[in-house]
N, C-alpha and C positions, 0 to 999 in steps of 0.2 A: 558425548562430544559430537558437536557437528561437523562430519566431511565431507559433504558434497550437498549446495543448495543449488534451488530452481527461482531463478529472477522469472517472473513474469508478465515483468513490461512489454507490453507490443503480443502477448495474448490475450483472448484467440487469433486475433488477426482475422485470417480466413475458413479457421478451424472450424469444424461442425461444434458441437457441445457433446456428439461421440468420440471426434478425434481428440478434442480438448482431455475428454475423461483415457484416451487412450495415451497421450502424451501422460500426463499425472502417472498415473495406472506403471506403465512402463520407466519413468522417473524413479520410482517406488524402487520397484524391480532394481535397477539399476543403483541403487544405495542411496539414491536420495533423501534425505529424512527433514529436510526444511525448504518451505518456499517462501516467498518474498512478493508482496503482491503490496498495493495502495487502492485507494477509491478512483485516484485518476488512473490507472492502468482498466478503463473500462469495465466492464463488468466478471472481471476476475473474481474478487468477494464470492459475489453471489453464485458462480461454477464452481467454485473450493468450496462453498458451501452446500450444493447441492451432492458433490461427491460422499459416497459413505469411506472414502479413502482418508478424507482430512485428516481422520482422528489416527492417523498411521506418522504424521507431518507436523513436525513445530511451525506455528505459524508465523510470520511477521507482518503486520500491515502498517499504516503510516497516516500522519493527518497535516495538514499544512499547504496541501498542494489538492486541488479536484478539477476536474473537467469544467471547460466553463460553460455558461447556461446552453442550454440548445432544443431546439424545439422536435429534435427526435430524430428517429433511425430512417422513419419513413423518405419516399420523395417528396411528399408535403413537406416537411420537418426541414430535410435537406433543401427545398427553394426558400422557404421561410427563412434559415438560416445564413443564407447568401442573400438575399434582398436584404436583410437588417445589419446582415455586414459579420454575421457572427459565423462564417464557414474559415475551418481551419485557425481557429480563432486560440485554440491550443490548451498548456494549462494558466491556473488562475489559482496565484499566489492568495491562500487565505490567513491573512493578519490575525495574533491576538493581540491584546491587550490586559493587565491586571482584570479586567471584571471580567472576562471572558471564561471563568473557568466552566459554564456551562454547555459553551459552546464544543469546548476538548470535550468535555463528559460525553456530549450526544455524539460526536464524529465516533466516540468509541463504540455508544450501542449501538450505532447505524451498522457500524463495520462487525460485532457480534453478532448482531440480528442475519446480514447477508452469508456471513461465517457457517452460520449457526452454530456457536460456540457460546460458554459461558464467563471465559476467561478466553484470554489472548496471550501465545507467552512471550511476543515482542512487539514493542510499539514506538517507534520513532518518528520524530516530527522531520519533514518530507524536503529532502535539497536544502538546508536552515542557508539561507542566505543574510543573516545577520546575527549579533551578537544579541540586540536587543531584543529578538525572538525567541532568541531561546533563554533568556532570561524568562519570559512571560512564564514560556511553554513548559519549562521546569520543573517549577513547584506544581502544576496542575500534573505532569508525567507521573513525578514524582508521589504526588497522593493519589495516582493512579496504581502506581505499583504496590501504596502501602496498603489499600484496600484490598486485594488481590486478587483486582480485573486484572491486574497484566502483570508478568513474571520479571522482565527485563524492561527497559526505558532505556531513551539515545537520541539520537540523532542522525542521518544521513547528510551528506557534503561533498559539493565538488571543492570546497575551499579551505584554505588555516584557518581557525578559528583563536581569538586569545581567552576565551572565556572559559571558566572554570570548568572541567568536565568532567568531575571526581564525582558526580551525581550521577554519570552514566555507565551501565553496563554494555551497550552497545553504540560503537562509532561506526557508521558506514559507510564506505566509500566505493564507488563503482569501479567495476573495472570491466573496462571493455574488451570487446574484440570476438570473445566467441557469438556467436549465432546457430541457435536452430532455424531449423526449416521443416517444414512438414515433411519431406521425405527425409529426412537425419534418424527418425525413432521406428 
């Protein structure tokens, strides 16, 4: 049973990829045993995946939602991005549709690959802001889970939904209010 997870949105932040492995690390310590990460929360993935701690962590990650385009971290990157109008430009709803089921497939082995995992044991399609998405997203989740890349299938939501949800093993809903901070750990 899960009692205590780590949201990862808005990590690293400022964090080195020491203090990152330091926060996780002391997470651990502290009874942590599941974290929560997506493709848009930066490049979380691929630090969970660099960790030899992962495999101590249930993971969850999410597809639906990614970073939108941008021409990189550098200050090159960063002017480019402002002269084209793309600085702060945020996240970037990505739609399926019925043929799309390739599209789900590959956001999963990107998110493996960064993991480095072979399996995932939670995967939820990311803020569902409609009914008819998560219809698409379903049956792809779904023959996600039956294959047994992924343990659990869901959804995350700020909103009611009327749609049938007997298909999922995980509803997620945020809750705010706490915050770390680098000196908190």
């Amino acid at each position: 049973m899960i009692e205590i997870g780590l949201g990862t949105s808005g990590l690293p932040g400022n964090l080195s990829l020491e203090r990152y492995g330091d926060l996780i690390r002391g997470s651990i310590k502290a009874g942590v045993n599941f974290v929560d990460t997506a493709p848009l929360y930066g490049s979380n993935e691929r630090l969970l995946g660099d960790l030899s701690e992962r495999n101590e962590l249930r993971i969850c990650t999410k597809l639906g939602l990614d970073k939108a385009p941008s021409f990189g971290d550098s200050m090159l990157g960063a002017l480019l991005d402002r002269f084209f109008g793309r600085a702060n430009s945020g996240p970037r709803r990505v739609l399926f549709s019925k043929g799309d089921k390739g599209r789900v497939f590959a956001s999963l082995e990107r998110s493996l690959s960064l993991l480095n995992l072979s399996s995932i044991d939670t995967y939820l399609y990311h803020a569902a802001s409609s009914d008819d998405q998560l219809l698409y997203v379903r049956d792809f989740l779904t023959e996600l889970k039956n294959s047994g890349l992924v343990s659990r299938v869901g959804f995350s939501a700020d909103e009611n939904f009327s749609t049938d949800t007997s298909w999922c093993d995980v509803i997620q809903v945020p809750i705010r209010g706490i915050r770390w901070f680098e000196g908190d750990f």
